[in-house]
Biopython code that builds the backbone (N, CA, C, O; Angstrom):
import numpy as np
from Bio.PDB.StructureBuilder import StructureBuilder

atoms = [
    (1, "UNK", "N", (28.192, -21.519, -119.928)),
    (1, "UNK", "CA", (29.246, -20.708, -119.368)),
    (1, "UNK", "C", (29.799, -21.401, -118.131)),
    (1, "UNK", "O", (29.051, -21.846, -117.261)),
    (2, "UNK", "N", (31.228, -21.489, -118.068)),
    (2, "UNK", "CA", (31.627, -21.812, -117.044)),
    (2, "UNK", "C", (32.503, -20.909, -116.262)),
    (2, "UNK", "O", (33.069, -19.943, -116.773)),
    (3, "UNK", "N", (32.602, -21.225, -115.070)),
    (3, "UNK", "CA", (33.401, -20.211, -114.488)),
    (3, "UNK", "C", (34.848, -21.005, -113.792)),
    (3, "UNK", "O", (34.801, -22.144, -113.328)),
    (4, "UNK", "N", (35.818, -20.348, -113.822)),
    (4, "UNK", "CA", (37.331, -20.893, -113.623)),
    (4, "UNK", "C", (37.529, -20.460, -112.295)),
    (4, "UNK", "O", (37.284, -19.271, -112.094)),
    (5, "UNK", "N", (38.028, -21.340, -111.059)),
    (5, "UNK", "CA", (38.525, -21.134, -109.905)),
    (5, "UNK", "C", (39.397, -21.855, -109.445)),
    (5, "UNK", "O", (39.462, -23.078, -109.325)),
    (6, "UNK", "N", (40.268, -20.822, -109.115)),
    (6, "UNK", "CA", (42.107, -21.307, -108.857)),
    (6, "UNK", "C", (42.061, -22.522, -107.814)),
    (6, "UNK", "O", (41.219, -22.531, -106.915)),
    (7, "UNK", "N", (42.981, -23.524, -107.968)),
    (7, "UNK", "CA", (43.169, -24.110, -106.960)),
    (7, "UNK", "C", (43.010, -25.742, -107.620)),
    (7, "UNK", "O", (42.812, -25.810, -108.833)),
    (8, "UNK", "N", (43.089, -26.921, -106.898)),
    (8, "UNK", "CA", (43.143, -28.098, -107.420)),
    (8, "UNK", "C", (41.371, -28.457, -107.739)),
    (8, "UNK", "O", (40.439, -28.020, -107.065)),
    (9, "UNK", "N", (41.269, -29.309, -108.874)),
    (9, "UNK", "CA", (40.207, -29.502, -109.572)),
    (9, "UNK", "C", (39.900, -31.098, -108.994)),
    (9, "UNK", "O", (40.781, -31.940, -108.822)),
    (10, "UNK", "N", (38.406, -31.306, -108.736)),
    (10, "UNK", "CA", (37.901, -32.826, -107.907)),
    (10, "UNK", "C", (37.683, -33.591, -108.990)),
    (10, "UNK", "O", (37.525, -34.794, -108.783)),
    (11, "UNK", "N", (37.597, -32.847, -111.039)),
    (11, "UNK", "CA", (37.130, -33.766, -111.473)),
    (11, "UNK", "C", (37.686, -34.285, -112.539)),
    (11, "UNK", "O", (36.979, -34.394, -113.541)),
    (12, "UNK", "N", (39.288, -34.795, -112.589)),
    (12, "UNK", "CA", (40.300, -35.281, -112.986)),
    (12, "UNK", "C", (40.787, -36.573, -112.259)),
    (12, "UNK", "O", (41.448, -36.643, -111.223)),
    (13, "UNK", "N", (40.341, -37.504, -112.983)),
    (13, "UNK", "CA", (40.579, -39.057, -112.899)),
    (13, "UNK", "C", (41.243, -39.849, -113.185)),
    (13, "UNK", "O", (41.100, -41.049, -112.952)),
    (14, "UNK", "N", (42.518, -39.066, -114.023)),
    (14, "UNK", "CA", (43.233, -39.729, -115.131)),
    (14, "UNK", "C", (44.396, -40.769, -114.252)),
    (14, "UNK", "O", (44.984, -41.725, -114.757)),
    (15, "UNK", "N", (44.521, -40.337, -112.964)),
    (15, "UNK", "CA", (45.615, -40.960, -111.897)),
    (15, "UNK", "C", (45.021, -42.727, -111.610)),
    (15, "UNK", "O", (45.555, -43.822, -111.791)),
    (16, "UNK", "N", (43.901, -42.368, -111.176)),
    (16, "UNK", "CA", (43.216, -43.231, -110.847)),
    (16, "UNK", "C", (42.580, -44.162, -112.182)),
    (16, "UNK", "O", (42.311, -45.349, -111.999)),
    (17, "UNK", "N", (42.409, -43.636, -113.270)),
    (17, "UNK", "CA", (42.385, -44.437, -114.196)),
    (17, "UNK", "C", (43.524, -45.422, -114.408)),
    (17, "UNK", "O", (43.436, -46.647, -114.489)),
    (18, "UNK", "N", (44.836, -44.499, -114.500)),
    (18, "UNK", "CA", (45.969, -45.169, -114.684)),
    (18, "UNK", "C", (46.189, -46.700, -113.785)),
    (18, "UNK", "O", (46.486, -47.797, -114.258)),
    (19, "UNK", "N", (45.961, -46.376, -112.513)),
    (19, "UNK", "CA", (45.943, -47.282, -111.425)),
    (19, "UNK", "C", (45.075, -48.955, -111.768)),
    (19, "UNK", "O", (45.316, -50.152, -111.613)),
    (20, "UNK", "N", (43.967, -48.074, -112.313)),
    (20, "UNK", "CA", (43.385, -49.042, -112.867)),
    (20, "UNK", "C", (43.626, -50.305, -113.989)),
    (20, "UNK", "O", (43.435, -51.520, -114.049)),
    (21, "UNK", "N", (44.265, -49.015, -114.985)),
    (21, "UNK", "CA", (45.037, -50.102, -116.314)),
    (21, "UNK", "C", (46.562, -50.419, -115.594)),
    (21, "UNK", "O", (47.547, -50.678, -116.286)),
    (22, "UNK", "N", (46.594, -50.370, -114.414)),
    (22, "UNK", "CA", (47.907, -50.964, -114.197)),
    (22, "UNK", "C", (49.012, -51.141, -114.756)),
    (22, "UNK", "O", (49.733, -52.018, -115.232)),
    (23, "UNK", "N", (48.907, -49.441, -114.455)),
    (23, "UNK", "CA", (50.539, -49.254, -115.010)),
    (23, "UNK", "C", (51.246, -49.312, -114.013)),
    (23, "UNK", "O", (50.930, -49.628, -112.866)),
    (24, "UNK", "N", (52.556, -48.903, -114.567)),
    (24, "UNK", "CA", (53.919, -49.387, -113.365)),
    (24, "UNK", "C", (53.735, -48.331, -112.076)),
    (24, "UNK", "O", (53.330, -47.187, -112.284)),
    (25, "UNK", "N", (54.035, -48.761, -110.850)),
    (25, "UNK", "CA", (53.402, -48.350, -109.399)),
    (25, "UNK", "C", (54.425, -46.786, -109.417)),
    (25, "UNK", "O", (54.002, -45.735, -108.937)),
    (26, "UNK", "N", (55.838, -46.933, -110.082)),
    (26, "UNK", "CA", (56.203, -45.384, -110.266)),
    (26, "UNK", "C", (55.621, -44.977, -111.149)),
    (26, "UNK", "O", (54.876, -44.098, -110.717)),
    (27, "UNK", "N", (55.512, -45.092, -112.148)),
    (27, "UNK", "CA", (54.869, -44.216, -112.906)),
    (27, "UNK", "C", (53.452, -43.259, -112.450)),
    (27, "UNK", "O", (53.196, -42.061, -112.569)),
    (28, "UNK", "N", (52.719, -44.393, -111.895)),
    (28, "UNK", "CA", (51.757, -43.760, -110.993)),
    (28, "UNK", "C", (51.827, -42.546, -109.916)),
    (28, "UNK", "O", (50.985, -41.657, -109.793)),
    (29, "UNK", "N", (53.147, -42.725, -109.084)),
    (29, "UNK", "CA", (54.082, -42.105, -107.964)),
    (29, "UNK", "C", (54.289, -41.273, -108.711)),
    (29, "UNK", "O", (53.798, -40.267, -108.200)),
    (30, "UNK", "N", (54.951, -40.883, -110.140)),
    (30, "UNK", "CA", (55.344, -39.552, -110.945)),
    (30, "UNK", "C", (54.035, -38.890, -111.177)),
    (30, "UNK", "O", (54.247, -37.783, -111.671)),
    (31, "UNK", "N", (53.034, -39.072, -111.054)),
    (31, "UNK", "CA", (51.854, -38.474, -111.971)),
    (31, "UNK", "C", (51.091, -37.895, -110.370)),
    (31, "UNK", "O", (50.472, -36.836, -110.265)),
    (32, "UNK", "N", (51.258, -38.574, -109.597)),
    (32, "UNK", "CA", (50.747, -38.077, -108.065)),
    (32, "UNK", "C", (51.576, -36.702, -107.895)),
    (32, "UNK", "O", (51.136, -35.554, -107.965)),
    (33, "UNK", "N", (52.908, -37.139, -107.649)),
    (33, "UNK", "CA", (53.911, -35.753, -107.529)),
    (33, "UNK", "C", (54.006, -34.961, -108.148)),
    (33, "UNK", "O", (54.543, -34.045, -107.527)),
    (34, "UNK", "N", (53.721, -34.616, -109.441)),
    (34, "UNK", "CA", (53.436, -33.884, -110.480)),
    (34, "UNK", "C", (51.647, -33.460, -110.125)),
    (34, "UNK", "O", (51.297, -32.587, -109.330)),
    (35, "UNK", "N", (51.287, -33.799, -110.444)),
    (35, "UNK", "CA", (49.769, -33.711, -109.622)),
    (35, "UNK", "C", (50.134, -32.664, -108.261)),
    (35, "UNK", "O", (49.823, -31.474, -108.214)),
    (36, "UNK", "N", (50.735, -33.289, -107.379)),
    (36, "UNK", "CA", (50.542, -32.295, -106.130)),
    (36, "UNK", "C", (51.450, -31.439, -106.227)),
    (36, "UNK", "O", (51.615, -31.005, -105.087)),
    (37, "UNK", "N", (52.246, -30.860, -107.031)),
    (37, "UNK", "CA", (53.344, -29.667, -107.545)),
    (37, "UNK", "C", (52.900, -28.915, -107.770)),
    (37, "UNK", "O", (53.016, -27.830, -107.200)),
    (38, "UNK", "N", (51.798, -29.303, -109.227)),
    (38, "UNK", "CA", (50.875, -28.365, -109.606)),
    (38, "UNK", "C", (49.814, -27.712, -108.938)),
    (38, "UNK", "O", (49.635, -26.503, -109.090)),
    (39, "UNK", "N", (48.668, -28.822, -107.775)),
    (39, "UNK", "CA", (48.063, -28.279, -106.943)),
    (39, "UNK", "C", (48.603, -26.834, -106.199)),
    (39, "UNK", "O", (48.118, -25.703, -106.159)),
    (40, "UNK", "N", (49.808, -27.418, -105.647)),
    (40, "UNK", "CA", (50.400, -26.198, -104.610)),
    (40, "UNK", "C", (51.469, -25.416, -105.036)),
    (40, "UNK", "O", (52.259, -24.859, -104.274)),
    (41, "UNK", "N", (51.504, -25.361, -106.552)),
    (41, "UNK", "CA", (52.449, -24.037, -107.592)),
    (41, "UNK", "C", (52.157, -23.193, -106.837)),
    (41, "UNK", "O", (53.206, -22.976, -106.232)),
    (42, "UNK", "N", (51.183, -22.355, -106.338)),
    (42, "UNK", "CA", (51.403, -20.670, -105.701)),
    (42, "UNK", "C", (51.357, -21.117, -104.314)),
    (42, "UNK", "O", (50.521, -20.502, -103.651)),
    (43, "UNK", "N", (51.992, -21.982, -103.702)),
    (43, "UNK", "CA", (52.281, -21.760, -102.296)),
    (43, "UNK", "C", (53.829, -22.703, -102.354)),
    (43, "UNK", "O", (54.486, -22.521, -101.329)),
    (44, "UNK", "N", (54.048, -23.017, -102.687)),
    (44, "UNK", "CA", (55.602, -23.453, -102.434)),
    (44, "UNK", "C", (56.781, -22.624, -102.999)),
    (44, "UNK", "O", (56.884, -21.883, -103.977)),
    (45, "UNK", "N", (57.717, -23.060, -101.925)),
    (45, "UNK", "CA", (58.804, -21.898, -102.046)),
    (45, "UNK", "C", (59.358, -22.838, -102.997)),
    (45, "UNK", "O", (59.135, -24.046, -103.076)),
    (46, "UNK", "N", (60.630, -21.618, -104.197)),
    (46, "UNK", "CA", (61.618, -21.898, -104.978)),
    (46, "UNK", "C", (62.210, -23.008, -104.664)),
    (46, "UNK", "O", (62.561, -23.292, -103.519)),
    (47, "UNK", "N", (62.395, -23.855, -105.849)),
    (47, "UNK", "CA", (63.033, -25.275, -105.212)),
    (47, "UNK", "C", (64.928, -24.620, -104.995)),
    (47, "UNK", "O", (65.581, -23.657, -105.397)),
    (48, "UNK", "N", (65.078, -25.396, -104.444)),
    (48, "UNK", "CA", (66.885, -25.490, -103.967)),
    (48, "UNK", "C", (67.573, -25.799, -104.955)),
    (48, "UNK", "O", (66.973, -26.175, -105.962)),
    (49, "UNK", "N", (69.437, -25.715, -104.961)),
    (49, "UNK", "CA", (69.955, -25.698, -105.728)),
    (49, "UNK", "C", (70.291, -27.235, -105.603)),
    (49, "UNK", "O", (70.774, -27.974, -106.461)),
    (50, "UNK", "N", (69.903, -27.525, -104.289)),
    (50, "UNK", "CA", (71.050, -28.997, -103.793)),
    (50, "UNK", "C", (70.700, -29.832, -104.886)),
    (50, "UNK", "O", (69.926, -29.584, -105.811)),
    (51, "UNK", "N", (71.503, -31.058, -104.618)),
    (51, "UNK", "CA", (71.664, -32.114, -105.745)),
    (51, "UNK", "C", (70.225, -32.903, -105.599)),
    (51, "UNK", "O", (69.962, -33.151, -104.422)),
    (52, "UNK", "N", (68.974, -33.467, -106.805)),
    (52, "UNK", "CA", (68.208, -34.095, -106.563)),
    (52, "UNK", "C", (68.418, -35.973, -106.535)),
    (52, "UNK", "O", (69.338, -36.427, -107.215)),
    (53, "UNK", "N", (67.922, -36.516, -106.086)),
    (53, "UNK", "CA", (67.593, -37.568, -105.686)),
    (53, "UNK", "C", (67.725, -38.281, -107.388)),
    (53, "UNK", "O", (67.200, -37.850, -108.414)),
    (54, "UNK", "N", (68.489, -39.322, -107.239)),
    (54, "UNK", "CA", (69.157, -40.355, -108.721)),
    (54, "UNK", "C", (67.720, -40.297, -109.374)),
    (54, "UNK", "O", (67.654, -39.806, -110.501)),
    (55, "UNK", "N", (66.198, -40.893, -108.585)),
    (55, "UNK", "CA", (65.565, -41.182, -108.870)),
    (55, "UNK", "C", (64.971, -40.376, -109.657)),
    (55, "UNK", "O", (64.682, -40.615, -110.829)),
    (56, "UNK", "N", (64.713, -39.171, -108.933)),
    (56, "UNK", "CA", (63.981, -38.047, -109.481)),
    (56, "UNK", "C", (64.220, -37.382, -110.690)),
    (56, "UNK", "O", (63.451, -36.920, -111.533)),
    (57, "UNK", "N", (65.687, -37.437, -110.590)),
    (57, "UNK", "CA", (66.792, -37.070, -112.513)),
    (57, "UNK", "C", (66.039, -38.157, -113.799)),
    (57, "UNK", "O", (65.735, -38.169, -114.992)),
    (58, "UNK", "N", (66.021, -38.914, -112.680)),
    (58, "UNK", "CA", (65.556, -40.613, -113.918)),
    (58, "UNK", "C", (64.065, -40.009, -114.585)),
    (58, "UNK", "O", (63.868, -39.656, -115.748)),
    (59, "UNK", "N", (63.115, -40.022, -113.448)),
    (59, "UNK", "CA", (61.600, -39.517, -113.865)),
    (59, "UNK", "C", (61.722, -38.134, -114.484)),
    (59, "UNK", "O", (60.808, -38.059, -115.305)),
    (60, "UNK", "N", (62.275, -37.241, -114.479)),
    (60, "UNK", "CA", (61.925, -36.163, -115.266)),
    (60, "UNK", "C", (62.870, -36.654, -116.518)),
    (60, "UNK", "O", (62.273, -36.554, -117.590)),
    (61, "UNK", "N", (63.976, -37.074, -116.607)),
    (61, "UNK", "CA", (64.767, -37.737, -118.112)),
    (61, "UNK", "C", (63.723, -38.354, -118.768)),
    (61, "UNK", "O", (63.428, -37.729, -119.786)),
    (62, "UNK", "N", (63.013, -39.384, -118.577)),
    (62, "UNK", "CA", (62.306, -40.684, -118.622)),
    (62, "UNK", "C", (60.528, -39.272, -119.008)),
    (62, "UNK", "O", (59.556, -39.636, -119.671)),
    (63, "UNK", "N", (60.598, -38.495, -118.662)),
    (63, "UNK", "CA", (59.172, -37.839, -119.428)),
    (63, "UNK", "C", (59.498, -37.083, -120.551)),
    (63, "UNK", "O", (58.764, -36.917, -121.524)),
    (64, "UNK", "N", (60.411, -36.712, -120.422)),
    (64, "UNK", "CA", (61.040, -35.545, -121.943)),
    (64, "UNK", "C", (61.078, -36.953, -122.864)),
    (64, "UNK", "O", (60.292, -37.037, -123.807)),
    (65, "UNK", "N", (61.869, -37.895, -122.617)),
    (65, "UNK", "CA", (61.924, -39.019, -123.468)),
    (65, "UNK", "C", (60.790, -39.057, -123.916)),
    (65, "UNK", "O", (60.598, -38.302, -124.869)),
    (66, "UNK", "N", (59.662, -39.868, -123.467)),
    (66, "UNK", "CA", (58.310, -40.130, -123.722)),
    (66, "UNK", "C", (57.797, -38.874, -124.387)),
    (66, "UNK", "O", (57.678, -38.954, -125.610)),
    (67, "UNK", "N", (57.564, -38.057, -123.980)),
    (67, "UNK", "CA", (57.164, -36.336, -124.892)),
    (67, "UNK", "C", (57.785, -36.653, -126.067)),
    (67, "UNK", "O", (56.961, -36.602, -126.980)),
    (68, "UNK", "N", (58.780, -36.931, -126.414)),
    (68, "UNK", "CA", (59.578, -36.662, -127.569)),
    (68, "UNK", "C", (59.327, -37.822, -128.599)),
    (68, "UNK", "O", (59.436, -37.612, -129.807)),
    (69, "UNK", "N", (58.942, -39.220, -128.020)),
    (69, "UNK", "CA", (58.296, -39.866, -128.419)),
    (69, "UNK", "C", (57.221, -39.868, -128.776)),
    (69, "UNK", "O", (56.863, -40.281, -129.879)),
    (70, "UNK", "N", (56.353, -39.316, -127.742)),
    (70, "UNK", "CA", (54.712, -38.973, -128.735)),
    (70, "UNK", "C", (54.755, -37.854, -129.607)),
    (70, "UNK", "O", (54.052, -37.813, -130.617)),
    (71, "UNK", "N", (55.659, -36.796, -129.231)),
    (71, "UNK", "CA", (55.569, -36.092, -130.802)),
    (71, "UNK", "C", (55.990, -36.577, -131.478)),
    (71, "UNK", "O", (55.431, -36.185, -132.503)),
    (72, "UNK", "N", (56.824, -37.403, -131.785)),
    (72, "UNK", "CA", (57.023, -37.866, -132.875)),
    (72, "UNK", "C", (56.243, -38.831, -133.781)),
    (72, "UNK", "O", (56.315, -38.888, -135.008)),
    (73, "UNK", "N", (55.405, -39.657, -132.881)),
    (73, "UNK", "CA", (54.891, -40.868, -133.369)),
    (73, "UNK", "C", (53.388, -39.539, -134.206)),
    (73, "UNK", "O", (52.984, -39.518, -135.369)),
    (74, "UNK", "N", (53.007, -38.742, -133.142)),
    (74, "UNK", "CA", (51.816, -38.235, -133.344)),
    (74, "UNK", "C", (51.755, -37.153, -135.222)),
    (74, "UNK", "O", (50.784, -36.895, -135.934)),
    (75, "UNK", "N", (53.077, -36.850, -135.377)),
    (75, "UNK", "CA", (54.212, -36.405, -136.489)),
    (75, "UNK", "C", (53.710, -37.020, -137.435)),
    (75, "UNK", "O", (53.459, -36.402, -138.469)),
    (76, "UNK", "N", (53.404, -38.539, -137.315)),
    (76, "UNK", "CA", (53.465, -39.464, -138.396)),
    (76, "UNK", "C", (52.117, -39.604, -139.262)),
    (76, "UNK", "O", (51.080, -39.964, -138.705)),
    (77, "UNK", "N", (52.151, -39.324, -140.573)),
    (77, "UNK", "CA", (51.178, -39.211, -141.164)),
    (77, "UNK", "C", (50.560, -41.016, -141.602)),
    (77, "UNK", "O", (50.322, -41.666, -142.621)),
    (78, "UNK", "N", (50.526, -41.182, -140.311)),
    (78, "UNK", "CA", (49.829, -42.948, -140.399)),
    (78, "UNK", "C", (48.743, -42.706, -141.731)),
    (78, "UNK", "O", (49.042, -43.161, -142.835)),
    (79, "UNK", "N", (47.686, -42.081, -141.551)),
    (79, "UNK", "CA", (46.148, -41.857, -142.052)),
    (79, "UNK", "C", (46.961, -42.243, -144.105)),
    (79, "UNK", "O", (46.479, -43.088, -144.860)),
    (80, "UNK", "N", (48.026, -41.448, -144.407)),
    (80, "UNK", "CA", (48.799, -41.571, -145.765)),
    (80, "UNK", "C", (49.734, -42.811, -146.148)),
    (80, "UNK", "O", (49.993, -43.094, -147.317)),
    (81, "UNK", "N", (50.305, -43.654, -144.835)),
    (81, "UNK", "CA", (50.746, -44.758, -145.435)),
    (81, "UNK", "C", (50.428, -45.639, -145.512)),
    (81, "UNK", "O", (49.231, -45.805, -145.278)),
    (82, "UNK", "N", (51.158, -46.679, -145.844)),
    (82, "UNK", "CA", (50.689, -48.147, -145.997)),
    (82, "UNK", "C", (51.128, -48.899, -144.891)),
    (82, "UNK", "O", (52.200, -48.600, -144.365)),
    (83, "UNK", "N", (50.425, -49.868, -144.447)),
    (83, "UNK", "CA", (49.978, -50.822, -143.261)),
    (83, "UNK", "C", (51.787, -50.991, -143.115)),
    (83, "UNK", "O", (52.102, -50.503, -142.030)),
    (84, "UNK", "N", (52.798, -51.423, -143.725)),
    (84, "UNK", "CA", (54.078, -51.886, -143.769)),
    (84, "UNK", "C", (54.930, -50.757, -143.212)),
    (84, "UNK", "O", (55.779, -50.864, -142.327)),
    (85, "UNK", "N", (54.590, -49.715, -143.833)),
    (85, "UNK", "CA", (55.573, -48.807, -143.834)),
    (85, "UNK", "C", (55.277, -47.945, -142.497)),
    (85, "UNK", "O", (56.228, -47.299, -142.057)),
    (86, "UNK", "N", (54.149, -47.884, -141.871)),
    (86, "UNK", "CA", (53.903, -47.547, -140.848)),
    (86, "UNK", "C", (54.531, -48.664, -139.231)),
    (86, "UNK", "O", (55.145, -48.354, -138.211)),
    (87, "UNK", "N", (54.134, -49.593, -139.600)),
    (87, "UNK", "CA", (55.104, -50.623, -138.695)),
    (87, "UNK", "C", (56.256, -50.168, -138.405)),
    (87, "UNK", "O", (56.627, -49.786, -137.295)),
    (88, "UNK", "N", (57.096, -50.202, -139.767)),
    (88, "UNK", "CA", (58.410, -50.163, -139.929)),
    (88, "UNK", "C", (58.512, -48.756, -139.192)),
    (88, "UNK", "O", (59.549, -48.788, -138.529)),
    (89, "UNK", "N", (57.997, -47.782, -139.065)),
    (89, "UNK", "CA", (58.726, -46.255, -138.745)),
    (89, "UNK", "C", (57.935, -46.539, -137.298)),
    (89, "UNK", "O", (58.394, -45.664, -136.564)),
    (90, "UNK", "N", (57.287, -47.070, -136.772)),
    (90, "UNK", "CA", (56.946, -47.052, -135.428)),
    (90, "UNK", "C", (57.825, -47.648, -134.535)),
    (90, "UNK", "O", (57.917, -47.332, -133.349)),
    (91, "UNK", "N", (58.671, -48.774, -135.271)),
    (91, "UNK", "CA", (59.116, -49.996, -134.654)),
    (91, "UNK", "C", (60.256, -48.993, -134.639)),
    (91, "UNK", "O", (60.658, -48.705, -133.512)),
    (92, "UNK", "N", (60.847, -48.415, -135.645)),
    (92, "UNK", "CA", (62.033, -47.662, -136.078)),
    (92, "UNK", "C", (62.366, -46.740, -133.927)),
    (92, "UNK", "O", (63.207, -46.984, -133.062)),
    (93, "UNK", "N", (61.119, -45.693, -133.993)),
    (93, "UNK", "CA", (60.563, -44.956, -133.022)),
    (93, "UNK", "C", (61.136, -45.648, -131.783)),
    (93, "UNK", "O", (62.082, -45.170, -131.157)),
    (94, "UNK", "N", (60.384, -47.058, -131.377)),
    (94, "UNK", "CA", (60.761, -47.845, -130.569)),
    (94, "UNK", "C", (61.611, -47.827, -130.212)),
    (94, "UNK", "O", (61.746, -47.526, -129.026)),
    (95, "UNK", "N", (63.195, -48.273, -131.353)),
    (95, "UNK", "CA", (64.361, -48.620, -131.456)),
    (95, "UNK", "C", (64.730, -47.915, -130.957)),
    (95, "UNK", "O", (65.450, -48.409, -130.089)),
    (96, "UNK", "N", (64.720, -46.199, -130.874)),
    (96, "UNK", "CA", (65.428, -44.870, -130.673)),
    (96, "UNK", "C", (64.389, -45.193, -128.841)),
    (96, "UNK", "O", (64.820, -44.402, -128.002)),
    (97, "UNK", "N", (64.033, -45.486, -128.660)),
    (97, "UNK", "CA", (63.636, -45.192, -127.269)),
    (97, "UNK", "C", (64.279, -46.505, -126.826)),
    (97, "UNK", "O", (65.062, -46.343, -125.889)),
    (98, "UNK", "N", (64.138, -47.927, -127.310)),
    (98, "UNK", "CA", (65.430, -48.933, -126.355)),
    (98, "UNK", "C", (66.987, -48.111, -126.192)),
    (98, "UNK", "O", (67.637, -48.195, -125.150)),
    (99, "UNK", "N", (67.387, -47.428, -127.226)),
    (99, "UNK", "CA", (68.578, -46.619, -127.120)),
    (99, "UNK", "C", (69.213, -45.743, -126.122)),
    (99, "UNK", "O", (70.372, -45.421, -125.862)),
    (100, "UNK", "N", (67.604, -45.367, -125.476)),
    (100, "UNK", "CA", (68.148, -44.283, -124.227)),
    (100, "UNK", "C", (68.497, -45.573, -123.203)),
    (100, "UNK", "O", (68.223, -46.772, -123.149)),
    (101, "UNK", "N", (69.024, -44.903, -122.671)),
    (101, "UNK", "CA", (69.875, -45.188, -120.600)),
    (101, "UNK", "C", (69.213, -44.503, -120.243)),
    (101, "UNK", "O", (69.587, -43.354, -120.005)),
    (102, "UNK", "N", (67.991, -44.885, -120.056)),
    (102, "UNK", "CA", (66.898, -44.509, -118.868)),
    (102, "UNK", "C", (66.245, -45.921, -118.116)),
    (102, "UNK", "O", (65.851, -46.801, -118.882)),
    (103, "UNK", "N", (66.121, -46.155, -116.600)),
    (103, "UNK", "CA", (65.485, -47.534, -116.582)),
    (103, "UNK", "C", (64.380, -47.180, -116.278)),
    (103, "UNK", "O", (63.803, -48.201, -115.902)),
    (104, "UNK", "N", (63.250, -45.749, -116.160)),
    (104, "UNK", "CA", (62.178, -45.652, -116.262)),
    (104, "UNK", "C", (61.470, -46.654, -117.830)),
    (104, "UNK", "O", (60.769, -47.666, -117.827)),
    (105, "UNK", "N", (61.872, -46.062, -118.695)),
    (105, "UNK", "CA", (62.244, -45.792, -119.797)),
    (105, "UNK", "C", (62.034, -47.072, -120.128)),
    (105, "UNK", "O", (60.887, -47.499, -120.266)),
    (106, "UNK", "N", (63.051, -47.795, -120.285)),
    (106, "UNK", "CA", (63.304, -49.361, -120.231)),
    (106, "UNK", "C", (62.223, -50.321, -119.948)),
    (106, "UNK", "O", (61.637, -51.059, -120.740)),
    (107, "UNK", "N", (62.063, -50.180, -118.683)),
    (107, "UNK", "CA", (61.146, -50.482, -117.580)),
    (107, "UNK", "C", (59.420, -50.616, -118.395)),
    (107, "UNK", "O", (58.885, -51.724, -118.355)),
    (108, "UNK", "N", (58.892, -49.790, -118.881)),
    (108, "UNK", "CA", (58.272, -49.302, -119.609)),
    (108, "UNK", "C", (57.737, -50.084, -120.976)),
    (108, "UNK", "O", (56.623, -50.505, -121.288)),
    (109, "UNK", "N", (59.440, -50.097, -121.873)),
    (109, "UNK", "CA", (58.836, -51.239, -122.731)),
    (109, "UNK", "C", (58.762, -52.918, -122.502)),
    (109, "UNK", "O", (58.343, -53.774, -123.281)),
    (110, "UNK", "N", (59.215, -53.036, -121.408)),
    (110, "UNK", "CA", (59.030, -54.347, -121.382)),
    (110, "UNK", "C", (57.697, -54.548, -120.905)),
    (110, "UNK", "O", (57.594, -55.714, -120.522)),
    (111, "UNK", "N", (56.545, -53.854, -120.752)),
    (111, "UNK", "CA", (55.509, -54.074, -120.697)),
    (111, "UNK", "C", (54.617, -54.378, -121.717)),
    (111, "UNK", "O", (53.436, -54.607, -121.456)),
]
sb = StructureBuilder()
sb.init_structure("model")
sb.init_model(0)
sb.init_chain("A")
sb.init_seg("    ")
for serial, (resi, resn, name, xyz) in enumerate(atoms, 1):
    if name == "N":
        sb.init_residue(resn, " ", resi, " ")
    sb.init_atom(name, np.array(xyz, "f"), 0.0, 1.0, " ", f" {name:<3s}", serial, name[0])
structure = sb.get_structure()
């Protein structure tokens, strides 16, 4: 039995993993800020209407992208096809993500 208590959790590593496999230094920066959003959800006031920061439009564009990408890939009944045809619809996947105008995004596959 465990018991649930509100507030930020000490034993979630996944930031610091990331850091580790060296991923890109924003990407890291998105997963911190998101991280500390969530920590302090019941104490921060309503965000504002004002205009956000180029950057910040980019990182939340640039995660729906990626979401939409792993459902899709995750969609794919790999386990039923053949070694070829699975390439081909992954690479396909790919293609539709070089397509966006995102330079998170971008940024990303050239890794």
């Amino acid at each position: 039995y465990q018991r649930r208590v509100r507030g930020p959790s000490d034993q979630s590593f996944g930031i610091h993993i990331a850091e580790m496999a060296n991923f890109p230094p924003h990407v890291v920066q998105l997963a911190k800020r998101k991280a500390a959003e969530l920590e302090n959800f019941d104490t921060q006031a309503p965000p504002n209407s004002a205009k956000r920061p180029k950057q910040e439009e980019d990182e939340e564009e640039a995660e729906e992208i990626i979401q939409g990408f792993l459902q899709s890939f995750a969609e794919l009944p790999l386990d039923k096809m053949k070694p070829a045809e699975a390439i081909s619809l992954v690479r396909n996947l790919k293609k539709e993500l070089e397509g966006k105008a995102n330079p998170i995004v971008s940024q990303l596959l050239v890794i």
